[in-house]
N, C-alpha and C positions, 0 to 999 in steps of 0.2 A: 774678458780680454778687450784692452783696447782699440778699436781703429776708426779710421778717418771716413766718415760718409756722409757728411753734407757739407758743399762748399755752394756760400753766400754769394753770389756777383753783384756789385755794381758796378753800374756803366752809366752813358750817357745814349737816351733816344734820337735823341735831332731832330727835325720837324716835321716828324710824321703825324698825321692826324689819327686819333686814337683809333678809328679802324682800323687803321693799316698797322696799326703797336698790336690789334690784336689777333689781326691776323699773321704777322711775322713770327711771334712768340707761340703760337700754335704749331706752325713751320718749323721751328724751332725745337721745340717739345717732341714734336715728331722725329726728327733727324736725330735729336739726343738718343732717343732708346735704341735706334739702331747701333750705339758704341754700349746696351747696357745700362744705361741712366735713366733716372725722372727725373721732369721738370716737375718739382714739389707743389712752389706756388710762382707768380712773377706777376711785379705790381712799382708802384712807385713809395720808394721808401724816405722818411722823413728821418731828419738831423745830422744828412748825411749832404755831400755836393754834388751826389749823380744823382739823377731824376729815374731811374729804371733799379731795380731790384731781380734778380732771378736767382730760385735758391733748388740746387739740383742734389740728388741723395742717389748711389752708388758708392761701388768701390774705387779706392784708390787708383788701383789699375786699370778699371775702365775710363773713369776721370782725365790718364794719362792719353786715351786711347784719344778719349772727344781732344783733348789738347793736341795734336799731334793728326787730326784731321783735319780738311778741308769743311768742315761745318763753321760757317761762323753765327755767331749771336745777333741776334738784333738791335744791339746797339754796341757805342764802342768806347776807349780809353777806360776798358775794364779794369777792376780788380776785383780779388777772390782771397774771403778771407776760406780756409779749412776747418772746422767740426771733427772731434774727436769727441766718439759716445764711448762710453764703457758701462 
């Protein structure tokens, strides 16, 4: 059966010195599983225009939950692409 359980983010970091990238996305990771999620991996990704990468695996419906809470990401002018495994 097919369903959706990894959605990709890019965003942008801003000028945060790489400690504080690594401690925010830790924060981050933390606060996700509380809707249900993992943060998989999160890094900066190439041939792309956002400098931040974070790729989170759950379901759909939790997915909805993190969207729809006050947790935000550690960087911004996100987008997410969705994963459909089957």
């Amino acid at each position: 059966m097919a369903e959706i359980k990894y959605y990709v983010t890019y965003g942008n970091i801003g000028t945060f010195d790489m400690g504080e990238v690594k401690k925010k996305f830790e924060e981050y990771a933390k606060a996700v599983e509380t809707v249900g999620l993992k943060v998989v991996f999160w890094g900066a990704p190439f041939g792309v225009s956002e400098d931040a990468i974070c790729v989170i695996k759950g379901s759909y419906e939790n997915y909805m939950k993190l969207m729809e809470s006050d947790i935000n990401p550690p960087f911004t002018g996100s987008r997410t692409n969705m994963v459909m495994t089957w």
